[in-house]
Residue, then its C-alpha position, 0 to 999 in steps of 0.5 A: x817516081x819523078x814528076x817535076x823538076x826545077x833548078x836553082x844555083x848547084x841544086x837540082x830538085x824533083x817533085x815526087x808523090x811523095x815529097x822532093x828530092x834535091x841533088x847535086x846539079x854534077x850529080x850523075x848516074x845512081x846518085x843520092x839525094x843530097x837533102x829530102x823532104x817528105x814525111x806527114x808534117x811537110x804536108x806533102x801528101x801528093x806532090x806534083x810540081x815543084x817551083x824555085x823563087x828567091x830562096x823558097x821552094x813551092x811544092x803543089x799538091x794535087x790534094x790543093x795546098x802549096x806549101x812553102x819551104x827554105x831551100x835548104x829544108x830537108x827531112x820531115x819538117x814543116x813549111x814555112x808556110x801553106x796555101x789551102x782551104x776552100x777560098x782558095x779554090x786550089x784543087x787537082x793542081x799538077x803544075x806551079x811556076x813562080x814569077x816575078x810579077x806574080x808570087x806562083x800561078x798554078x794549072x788545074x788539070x780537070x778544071x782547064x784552069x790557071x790561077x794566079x796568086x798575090x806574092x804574100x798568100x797565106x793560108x786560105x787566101x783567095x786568088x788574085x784571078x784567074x784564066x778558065x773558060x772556051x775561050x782559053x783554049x785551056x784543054x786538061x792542062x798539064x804544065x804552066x811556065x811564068x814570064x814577066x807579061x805572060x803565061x805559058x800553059x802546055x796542054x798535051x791533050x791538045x799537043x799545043x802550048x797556050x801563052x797568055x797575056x799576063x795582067x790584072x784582066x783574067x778570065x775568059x780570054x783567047x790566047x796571044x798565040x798558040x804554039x801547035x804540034x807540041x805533046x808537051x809534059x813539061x815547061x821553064x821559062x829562063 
């Protein structure tokens, strides 16, 4: 079952509960995954999104982990490296973009939070900070998009998509802007 998807050069990449498929961008019809990842040391157990930056492929965990893989990563192998533990705070993540200014930000659905981490995040590291409370507007978030000096952030719960002013002042602030009427599931920034 398709949950996410992300693109990088010819390679197309789909997050699924049980680990990622990656297809040719050509590819059409009953097509066969070119590479896939899955399997216990992986440590993808619940995967929900999937994210593409410099060479690297991040898969979110609905369990809380990031694991970090090569791109070219395929079969039952270990990630280069995994974000979890309690510092952390990563738990219920179902969405993950990666950006420049930032390594990976990800949305917690229950929660109505967005965390950002520093580029070299490494095991149970805390979060550079992170966007949550009334203010937010942040209802059940489902999705979330990087830019250079913001963060979109879809919350089909309340068919609008929030953008946020990206900066070392997280917390509980209003949105730049809110982009209502969208029921959206999914988001890219390109």
């Amino acid at each position: 079952t398709p949950i996410s998807i992300a693109a990088a050069g010819s390679s197309i990449y789909v997050g699924a509960s049980d680990g990622v498929r990656v297809f040719d961008a050509t590819a059409s019809g009953s097509a066969s995954p070119v590479q896939t990842l899955s399997g216990a040391a992986t440590t993808i157990a619940n995967g929900a999104g999937v994210a593409v930056y410099q060479g690297e492929l991040y898969v979110v965990d609905t369990g809380g982990s990031v694991a970090v893989f090569p791109l070219d990563a395929s079969g039952n192998v270990v990630p280069t490296r995994v974000i979890a533990g309690i510092s952390t705070g990563l738990a219920n993540r179902v969405g993950i973009s990666v950006g420049q200014s930032l390594e990976f930000v990800t949305v917690d659905q229950p929660a109505g939070q967005v965390q950002a981490f520093v580029p070299t995040a490494s095991g149970n590291a805390v979060p550079l900070g992170n966007f949550s409370g009334g203010q937010t507007e942040l209802v059940s978030p489902t999705s979330v998009a990087v830019d250079q000096t913001v963060v979109f952030v879809g919350t089909p719960s309340t068919q609008s998509i929030e953008v946020l002013l990206l900066s070392n002042d997280f917390g509980d602030f209003p949105p730049l802007q809110t982009i209502a009427n969208e029921d959206v599931q999914g988001l890219t920034v390109y």
